[in-house]
C-alpha positions as CSV (number, residue, x, y, z in Angstrom):
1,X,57.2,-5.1,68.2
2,X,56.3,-8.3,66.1
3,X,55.5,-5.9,63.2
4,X,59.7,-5.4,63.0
5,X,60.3,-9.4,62.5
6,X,57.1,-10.3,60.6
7,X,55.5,-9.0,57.4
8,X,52.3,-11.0,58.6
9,X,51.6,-11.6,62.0
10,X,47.6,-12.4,61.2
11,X,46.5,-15.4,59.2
12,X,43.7,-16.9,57.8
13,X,44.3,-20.3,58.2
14,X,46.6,-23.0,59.0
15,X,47.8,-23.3,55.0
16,X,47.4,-19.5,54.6
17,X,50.3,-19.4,58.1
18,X,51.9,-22.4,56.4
19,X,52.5,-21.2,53.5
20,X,53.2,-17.0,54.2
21,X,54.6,-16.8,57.6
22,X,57.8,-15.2,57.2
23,X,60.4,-14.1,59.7
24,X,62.7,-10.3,58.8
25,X,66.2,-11.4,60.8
26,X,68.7,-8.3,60.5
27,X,71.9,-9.2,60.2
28,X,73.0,-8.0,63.4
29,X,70.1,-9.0,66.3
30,X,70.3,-8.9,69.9
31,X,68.0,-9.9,72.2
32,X,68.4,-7.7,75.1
33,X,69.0,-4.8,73.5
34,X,66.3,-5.1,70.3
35,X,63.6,-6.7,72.6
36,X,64.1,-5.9,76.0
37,X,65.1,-2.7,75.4
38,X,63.1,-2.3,72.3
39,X,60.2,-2.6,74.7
40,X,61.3,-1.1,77.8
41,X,62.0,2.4,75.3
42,X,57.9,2.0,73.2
43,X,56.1,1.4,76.3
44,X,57.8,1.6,79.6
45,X,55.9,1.1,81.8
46,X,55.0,-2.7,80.4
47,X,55.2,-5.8,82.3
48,X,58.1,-7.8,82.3
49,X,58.0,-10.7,84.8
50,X,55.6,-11.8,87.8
51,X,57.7,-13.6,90.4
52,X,56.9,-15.1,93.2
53,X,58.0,-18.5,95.4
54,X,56.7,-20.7,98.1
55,X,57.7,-18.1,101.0
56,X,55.9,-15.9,100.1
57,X,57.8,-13.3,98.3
58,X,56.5,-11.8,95.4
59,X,58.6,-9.1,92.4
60,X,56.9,-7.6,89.9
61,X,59.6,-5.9,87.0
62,X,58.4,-4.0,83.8
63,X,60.8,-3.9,81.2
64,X,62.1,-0.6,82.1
65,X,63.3,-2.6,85.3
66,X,64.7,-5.6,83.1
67,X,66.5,-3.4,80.8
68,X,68.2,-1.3,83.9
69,X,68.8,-4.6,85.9
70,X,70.7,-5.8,82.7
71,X,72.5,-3.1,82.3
72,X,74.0,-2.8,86.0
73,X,74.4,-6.6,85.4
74,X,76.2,-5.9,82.0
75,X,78.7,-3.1,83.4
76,X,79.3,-5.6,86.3
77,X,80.3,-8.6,84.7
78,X,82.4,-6.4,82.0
79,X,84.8,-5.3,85.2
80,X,85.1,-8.9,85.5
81,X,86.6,-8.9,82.2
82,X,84.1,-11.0,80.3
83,X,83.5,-10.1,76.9
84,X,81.8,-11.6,73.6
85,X,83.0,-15.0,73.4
86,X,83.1,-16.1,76.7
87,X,81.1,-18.4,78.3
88,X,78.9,-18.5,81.7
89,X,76.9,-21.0,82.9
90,X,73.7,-19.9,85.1
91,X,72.2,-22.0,87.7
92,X,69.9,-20.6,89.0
93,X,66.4,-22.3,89.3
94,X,63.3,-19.8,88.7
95,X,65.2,-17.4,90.3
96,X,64.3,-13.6,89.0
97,X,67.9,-13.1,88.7
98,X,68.2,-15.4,85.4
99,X,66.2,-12.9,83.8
100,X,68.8,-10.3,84.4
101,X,71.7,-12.0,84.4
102,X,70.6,-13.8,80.9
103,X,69.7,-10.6,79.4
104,X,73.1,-9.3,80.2
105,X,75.4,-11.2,79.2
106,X,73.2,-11.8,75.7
107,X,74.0,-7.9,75.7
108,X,77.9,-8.2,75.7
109,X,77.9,-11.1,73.3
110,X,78.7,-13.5,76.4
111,X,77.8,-17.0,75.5
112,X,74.8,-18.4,78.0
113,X,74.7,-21.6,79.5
114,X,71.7,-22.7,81.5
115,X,72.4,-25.8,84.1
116,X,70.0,-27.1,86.5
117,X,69.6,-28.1,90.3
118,X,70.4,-31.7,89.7
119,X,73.8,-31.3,88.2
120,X,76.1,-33.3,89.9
121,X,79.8,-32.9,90.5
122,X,80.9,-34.9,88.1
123,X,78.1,-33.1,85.2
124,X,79.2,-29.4,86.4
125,X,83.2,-30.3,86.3
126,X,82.4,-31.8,82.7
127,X,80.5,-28.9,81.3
128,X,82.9,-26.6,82.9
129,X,85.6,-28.0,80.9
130,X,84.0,-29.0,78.1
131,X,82.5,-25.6,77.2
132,X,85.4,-23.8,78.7
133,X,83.2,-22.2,81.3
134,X,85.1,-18.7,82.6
135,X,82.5,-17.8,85.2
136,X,79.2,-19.2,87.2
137,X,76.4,-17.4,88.7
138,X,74.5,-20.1,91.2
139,X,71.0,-20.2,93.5
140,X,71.7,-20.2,96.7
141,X,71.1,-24.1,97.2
142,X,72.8,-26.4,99.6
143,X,72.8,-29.3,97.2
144,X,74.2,-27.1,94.2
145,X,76.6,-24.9,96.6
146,X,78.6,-28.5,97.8
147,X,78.3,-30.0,94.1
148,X,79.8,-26.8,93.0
149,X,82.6,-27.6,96.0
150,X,83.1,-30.8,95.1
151,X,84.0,-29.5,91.4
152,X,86.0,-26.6,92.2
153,X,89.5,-28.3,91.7
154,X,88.7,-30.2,88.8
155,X,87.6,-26.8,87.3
156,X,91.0,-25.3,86.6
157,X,89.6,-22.2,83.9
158,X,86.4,-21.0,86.5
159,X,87.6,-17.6,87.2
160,X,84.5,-16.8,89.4
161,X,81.8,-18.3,91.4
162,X,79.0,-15.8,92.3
163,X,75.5,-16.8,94.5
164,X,72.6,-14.5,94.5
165,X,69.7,-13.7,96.8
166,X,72.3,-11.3,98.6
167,X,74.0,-14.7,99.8
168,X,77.4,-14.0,101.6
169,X,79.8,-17.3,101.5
170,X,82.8,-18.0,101.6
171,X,85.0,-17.6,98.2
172,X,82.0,-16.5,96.8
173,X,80.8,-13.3,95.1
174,X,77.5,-11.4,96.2
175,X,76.0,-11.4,93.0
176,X,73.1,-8.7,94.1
177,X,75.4,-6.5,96.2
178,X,78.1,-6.1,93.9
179,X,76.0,-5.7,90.4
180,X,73.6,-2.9,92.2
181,X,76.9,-1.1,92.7
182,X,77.2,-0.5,88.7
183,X,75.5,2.3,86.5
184,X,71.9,1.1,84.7
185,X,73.4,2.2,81.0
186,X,75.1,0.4,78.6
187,X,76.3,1.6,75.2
188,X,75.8,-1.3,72.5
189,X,78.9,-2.4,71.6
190,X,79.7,-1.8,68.0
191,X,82.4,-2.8,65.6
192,X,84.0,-6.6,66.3
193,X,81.8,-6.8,69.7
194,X,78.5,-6.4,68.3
195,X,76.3,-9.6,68.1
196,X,75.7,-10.7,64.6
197,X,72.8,-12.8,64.4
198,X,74.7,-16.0,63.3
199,X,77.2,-15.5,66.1
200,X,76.6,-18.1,69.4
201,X,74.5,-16.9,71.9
202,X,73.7,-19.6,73.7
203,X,74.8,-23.4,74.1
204,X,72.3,-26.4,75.9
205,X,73.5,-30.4,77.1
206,X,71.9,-32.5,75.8
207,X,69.9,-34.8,78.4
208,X,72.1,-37.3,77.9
209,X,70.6,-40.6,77.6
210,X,72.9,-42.0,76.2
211,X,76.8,-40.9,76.0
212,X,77.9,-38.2,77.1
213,X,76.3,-34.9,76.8
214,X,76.3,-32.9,73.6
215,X,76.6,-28.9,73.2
216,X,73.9,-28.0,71.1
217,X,74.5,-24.3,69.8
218,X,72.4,-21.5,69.1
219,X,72.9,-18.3,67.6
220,X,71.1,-14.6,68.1
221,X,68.7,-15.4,65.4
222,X,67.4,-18.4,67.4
223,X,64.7,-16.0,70.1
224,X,62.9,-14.8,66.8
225,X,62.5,-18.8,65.5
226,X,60.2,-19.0,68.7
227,X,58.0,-16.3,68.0
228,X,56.1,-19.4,65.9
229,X,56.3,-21.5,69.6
230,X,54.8,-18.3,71.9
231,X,52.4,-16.4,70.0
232,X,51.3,-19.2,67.0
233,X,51.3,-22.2,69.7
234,X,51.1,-21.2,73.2
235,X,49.1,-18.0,71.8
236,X,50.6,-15.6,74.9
237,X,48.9,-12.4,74.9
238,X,50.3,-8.5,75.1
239,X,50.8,-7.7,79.0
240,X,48.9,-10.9,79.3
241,X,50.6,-13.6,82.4
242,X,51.9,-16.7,80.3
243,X,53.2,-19.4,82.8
244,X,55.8,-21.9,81.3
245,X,56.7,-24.2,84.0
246,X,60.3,-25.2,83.8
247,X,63.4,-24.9,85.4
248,X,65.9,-22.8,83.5
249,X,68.3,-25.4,83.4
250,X,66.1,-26.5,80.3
251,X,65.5,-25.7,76.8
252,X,61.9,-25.4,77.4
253,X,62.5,-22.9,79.8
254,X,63.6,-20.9,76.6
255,X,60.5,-22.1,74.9
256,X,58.2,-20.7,77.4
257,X,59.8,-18.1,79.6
258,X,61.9,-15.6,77.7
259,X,62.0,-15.6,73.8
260,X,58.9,-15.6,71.7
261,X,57.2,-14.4,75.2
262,X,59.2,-11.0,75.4
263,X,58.9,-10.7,71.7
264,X,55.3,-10.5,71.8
265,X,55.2,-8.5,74.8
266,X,53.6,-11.1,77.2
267,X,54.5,-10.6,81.1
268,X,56.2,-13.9,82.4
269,X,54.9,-15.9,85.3
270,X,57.3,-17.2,87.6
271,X,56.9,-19.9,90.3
272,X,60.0,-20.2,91.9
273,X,58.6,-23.4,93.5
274,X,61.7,-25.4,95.4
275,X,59.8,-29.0,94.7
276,X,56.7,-29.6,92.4
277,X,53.6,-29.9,94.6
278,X,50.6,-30.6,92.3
279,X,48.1,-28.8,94.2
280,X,50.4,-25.7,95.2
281,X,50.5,-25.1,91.2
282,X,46.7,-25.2,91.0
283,X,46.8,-23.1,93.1
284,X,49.1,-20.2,91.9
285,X,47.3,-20.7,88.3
286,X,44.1,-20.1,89.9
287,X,45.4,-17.2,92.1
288,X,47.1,-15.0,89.8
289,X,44.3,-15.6,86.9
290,X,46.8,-16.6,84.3
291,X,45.9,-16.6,80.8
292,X,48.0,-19.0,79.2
293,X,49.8,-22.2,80.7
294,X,52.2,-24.5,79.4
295,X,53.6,-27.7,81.2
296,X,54.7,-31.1,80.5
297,X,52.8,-34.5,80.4
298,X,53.9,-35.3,83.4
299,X,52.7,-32.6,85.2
300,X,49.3,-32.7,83.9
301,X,48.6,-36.2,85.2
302,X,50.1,-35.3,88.8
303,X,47.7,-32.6,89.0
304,X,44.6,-34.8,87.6
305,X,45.5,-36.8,90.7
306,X,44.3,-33.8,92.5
307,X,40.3,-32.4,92.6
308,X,41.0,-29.9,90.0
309,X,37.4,-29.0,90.3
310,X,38.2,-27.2,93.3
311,X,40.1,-24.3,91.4
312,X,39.4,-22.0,89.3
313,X,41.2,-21.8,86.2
314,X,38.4,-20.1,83.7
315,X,41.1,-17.1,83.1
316,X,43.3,-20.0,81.4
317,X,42.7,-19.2,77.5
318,X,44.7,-21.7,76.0
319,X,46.5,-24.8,77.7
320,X,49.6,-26.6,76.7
321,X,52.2,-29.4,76.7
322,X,55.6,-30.7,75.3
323,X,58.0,-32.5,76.1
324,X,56.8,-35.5,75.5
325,X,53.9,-36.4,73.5
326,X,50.3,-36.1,75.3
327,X,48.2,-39.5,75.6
328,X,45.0,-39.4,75.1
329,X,43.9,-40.1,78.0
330,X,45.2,-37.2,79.8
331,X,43.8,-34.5,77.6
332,X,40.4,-36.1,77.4
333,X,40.3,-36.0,81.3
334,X,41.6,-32.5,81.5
335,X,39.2,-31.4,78.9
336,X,36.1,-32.8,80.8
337,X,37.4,-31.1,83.9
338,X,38.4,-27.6,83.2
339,X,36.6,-27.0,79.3
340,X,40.1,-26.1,78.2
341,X,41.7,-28.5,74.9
342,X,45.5,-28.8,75.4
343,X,47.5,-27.9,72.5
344,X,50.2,-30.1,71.8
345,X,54.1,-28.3,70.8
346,X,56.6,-31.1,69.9
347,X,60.4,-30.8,69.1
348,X,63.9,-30.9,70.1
349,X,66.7,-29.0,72.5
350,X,68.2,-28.3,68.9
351,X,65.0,-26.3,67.5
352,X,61.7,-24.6,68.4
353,X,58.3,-25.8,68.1
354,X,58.5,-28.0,64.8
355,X,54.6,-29.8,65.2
356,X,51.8,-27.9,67.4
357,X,48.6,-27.2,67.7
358,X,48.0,-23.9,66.1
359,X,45.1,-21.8,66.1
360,X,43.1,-22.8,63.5
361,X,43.8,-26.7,64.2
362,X,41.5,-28.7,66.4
363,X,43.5,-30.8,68.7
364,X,43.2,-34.3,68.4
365,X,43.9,-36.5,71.5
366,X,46.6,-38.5,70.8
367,X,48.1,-36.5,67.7
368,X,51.4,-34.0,68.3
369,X,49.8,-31.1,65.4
370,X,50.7,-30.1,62.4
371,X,54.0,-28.7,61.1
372,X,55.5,-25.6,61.8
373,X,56.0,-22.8,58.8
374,X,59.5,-22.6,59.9
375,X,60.9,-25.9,59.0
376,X,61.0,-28.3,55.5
377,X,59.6,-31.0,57.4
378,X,59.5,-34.8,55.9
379,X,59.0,-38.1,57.3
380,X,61.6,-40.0,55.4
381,X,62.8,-43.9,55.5
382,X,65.6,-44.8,53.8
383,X,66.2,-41.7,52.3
384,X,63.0,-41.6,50.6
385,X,59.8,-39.6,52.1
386,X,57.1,-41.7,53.1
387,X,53.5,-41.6,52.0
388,X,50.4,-40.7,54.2
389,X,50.2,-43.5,56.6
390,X,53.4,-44.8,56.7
391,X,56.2,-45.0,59.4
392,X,59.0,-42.5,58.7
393,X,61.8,-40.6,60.7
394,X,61.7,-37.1,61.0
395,X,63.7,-35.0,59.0
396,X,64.3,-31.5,58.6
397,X,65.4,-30.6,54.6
398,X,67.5,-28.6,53.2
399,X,69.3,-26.9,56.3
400,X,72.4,-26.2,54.6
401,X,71.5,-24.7,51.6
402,X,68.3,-22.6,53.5
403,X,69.0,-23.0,57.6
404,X,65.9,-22.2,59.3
405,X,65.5,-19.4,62.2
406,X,65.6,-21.3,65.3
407,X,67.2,-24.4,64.0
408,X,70.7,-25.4,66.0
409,X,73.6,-24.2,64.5
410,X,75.7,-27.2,65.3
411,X,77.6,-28.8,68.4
412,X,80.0,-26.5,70.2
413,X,83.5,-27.6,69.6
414,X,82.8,-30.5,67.5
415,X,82.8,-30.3,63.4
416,X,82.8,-34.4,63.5
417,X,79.1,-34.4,64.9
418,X,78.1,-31.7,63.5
419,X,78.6,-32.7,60.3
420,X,77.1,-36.2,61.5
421,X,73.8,-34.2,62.2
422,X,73.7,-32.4,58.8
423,X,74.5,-35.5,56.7
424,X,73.3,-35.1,53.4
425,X,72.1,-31.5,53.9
426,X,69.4,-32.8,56.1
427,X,68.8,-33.0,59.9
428,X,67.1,-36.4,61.1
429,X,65.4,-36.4,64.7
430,X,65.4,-39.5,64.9
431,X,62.4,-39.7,66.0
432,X,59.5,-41.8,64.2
433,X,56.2,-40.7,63.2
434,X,53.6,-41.2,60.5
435,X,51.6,-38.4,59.3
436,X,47.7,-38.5,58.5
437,X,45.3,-37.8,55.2
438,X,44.3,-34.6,57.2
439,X,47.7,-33.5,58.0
440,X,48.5,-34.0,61.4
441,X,51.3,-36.1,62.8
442,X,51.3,-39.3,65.0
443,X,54.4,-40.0,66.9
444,X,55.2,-43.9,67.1
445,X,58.7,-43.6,69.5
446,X,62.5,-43.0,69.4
447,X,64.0,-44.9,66.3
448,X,66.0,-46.7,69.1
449,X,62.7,-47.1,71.1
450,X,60.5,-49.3,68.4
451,X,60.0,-52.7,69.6
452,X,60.8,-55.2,67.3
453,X,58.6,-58.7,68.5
454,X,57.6,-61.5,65.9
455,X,58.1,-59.6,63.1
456,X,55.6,-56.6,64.7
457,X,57.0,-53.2,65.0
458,X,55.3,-51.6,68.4
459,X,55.3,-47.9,68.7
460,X,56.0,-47.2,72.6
461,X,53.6,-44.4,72.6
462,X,50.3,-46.2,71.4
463,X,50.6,-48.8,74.3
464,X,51.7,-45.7,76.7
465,X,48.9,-44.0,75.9
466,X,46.7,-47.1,76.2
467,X,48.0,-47.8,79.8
468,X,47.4,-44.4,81.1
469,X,43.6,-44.9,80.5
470,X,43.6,-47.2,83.3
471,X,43.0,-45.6,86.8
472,X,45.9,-47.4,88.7
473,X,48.8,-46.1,86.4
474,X,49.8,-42.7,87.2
475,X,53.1,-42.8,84.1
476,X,54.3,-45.9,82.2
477,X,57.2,-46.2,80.0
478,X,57.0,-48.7,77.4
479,X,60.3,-50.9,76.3
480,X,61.5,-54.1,74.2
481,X,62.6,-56.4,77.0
482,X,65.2,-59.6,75.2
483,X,63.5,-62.9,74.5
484,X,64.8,-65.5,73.2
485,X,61.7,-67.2,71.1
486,X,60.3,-64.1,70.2
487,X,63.5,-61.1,69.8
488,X,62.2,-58.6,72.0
489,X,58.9,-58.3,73.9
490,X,56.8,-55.6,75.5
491,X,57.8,-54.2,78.8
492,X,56.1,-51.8,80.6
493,X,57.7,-50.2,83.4
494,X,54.1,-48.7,85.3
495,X,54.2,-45.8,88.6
496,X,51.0,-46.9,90.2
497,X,48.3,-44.0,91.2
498,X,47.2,-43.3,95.3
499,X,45.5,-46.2,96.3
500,X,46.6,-49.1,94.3
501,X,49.2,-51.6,95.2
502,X,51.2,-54.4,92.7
503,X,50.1,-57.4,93.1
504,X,49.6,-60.4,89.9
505,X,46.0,-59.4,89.7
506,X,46.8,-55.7,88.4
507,X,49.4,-57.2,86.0
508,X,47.1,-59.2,84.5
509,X,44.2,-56.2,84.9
510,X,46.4,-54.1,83.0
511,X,47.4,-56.6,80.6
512,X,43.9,-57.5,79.9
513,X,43.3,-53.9,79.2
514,X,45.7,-53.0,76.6
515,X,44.7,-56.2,74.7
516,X,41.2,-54.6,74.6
517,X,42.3,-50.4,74.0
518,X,44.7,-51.6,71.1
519,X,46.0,-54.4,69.0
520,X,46.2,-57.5,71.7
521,X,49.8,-58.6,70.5
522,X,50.8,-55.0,71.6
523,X,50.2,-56.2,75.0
524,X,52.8,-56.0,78.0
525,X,54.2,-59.5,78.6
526,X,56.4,-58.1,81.5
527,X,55.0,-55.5,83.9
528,X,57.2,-53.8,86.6
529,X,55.8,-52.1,89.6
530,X,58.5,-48.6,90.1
531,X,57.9,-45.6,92.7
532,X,59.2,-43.6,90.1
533,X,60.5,-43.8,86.4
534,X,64.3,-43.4,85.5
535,X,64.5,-39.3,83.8
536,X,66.9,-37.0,82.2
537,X,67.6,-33.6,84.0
538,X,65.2,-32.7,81.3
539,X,62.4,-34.6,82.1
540,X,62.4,-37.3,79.4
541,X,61.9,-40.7,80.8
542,X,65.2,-42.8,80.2
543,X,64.0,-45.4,78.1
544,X,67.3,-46.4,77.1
545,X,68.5,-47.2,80.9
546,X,65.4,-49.2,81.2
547,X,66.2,-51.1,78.6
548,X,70.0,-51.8,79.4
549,X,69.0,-52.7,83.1
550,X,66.9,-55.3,82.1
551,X,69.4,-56.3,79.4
552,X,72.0,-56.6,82.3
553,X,69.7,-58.3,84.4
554,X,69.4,-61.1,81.6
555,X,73.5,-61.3,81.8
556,X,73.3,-62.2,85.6
């Protein structure tokens, strides 16, 4: 299958992939129909998608199944009247019924958007209208069912609400019972409804830390972009289980549990887990003998706060993380504990992987990779690139004149910010980093997020990452806190570990440590004891609200 969209798919080494890793995108691409179907039709009896949950229920679908699932799911939602253009929005959890539904509607040229759990009435009403949603297919969840309630009459242009699990409610469809009723073929649509690759596919919110959310857009190209994230990064394995963990709501969920996975021809590992339980996920790892993991930061320390001796997790070939960028700490402990190096992956909602950990790179604690072949990648400041050493933003170059596979293709509805975020022919992350005299990339913080005290700039990260060391702090988020002698002034915002309590002896513990793990004016001058740290739906620690709390707390 890979041998269709790349004229390479072996390298020699990181500047041989650099500099020859290609990517053949036709001009008209679909994913259900060239993958999933691609597969199901060369080797049918290939596996798909593992699923299980916490109740002990278990599916196992090849792609044979996928593709006939889709197409019942296709023909169903086409008597609805949906048809390319059109916009869903799925949420739905782990549920195995993304899988089909996604694939569908990516078959009729249906626009996809993925929503999670946390959604509230007021987020589901505003990307509803926003996005101009026509239909949306739900988990059966109390929390989402009255949210979705609550919306209902401020959602004037939702045609139809369907639940699945074979879920009857009131003034809802039966997703399961009424697609199962529909014929398993589909004819590709040709002629005006067939899916160029530059058409939309598929629109994500933003997190949303601050403003309101954005509609970042992607088109059919975008699945083969992440072939670099699954098989380069990740390095999933043919009919090998790859476990991503991630709600679909997220954009990493399309990083780790559909794309670049199905394009290689990895079978997908599904926890359907209704709450994160540390130890229940070491346990379903070292259960089902997966053989390659991916999972956030945040994850990994939770389940370091468990004996991960106790499982097994030799299968495990290659670990991962992203999301957020991986202290040191953290990977040196999981290292000692399990033999395995995680491999960084760092980028955006409006990408794929642009810095990992590839193959022929040794990871370095601390440091987010080298750069993807995919992307023109410079770290510039003030419109210049920066040398070796140096602070710089991110930038990716060029993307007018040469858009790269995977890259966003803009914000949905909005020319104004979409030609904000291509200024110049470039697109800047914002996000700051300095690269180097080996190669690999450091990240410093959030433009926004770089302290500013005495004439110091602090990187967030590198006093993060020094905090973590110590055994009482579980996460930490790192902020500039107002002064008035000094501008701003370090703040860190610390979830303690089992066992340890706040008390004006820890502060000045932890204090006392940073001063000796990095540069002692990079110290916390404010410490805040939290049960838990502000996030996005996403993940991302909220930074910004930390920092406007504190600034409104000043006010008072």
């Amino acid at each position: 299958m890979l041998e269709k969209y790349l004229p390479r798919t072996e390298f020699s080494s990181y500047e041989d992939f650099k500099q020859n890793y290609k990517v053949i995108a036709p001009e008209y691409f679909n994913f259900g129909f060239d993958i999933v179907d691609g597969w199901a039709q060369e080797e049918p009896d290939l596996r798909a998608l593992l699923w299980c949950d916490d109740f002990g229920n278990e599916k196992t679908f090849t792609f044979t199944d996928i593709s006939k699932l889709s197409n019942r799911a296709a023909n169903y939602f086409k008597s609805l009247g949906l048809k390319k253009g059109d916009v869903v929005m799925l949420i739905l959890r782990r549920r195995w019924e993304y899988w089909i539904c996604a694939v569908a509607l990516i078959k009729l040229g249906v626009i996809v958007i993925p929503g999670t759990l946390q959604l509230t009435k007021k987020d589901i009403a505003y990307r509803a209208n926003a996005a101009d949603v026509k239909m949306f297919v739900c988990v059966d969840d109390e929390y989402v069912m009255q949210q979705m309630e609550l919306a209902a009459p401020e959602m004037p242009g939702v045609k139809y609400r369907a639940v699945v699990d074979n879920v009857e409610r009131e003034g809802w469809i039966n997703f399961n019972k009424e697609f199962m009723q529909f014929p398993d073929t589909l004819e590709r649509p040709a002629g005006d409804a067939a899916t160029k690759g530059t058409d939309i596919m598929q629109i994500y919110f933003t997190s949303g830390t601050t403003g309101m959310p954005k509609m970042v857009t992607h088109n059919y190209h975008h699945p083969l972009g992440h072939i670099v994230t699954a098989k380069y990064w990740q390095q999933v394995q043919k009919g090998k289980l790859h476990m991503s963990v991630s709600d679909s709501g997220w954009a990493k969920f399309g990083w780790g549990k559909i794309y670049g996975q199905w394009i290689c021809g990895a079978t997908i590992f599904a926890y359907d887990m209704i709450k994160f339980h540390p130890d229940k996920l070491l346990e379903k790892m070292s259960q089902y003998k997966l053989t390659t993991f991916c999972a956030p930061p945040t994850m990994y320390r939770f389940m370091l706060q468990e004996d991960v001796s106790k499982y097994d997790l030799s299968s495990i070939r290659n670990f991962a993380t992203a999301g957020e960028p991986l202290n040191p700490e953290v990977f040196n402990r999981w290292y000692a504990l399990t033999g395995g190096k995680i491999h960084s992956g760092f980028g955006q909602t409006e990408g794929t992987v642009l810095f990992a950990d590839f193959p022929w790179i040794e990871p370095i604690p601390g440091a987010l990779g080298k750069a993807s072949p995919i992307y023109d990648i410079k770290l510039m400041m003030d419109d210049q690139e920066v040398e070796n050493g140096a602070e710089g933003e991110i930038t990716i170059c060029d993307v007018i004149n040469n858009h790269p596979i995977g890259l966003f293709i803009g914000y949905y509805k909005d020319k104004e910010q979409t030609d904000a975020a291509f200024a110049g022919g470039n697109y800047n992350l914002k996000d700051v980093a300095w690269r180097d005299n080996n190669g690999y990339v450091w990240f410093v913080g959030r433009h926004d997020d770089v302290i500013k005290c005495s004439g110091y700039r602090i990187g967030p990260f590198e006093v993060e990452s020094a905090l973590i060391e110590h055994p009482a702090v579980v996460e930490c988020a790192i902020t500039a806190a107002p002064d008035p002698i000094r501008g701003q002034v370090v703040k860190a915002t610390v979830v303690l570990a089992k066992g340890y309590t706040p008390s004006d002896e820890l502060v000045k513990e932890l204090q006392n440590h940073v001063k000796k793990a990095t540069a002692p004016y990079k110290y916390p001058r404010i410490v805040e004891f939290v049960d838990e740290l502000p996030k996005t739906l996403g993940g991302k620690i909220k930074r910004a609200q930390i920092r406007r709390e504190d600034e409104e707390r000043g006010k008072a």
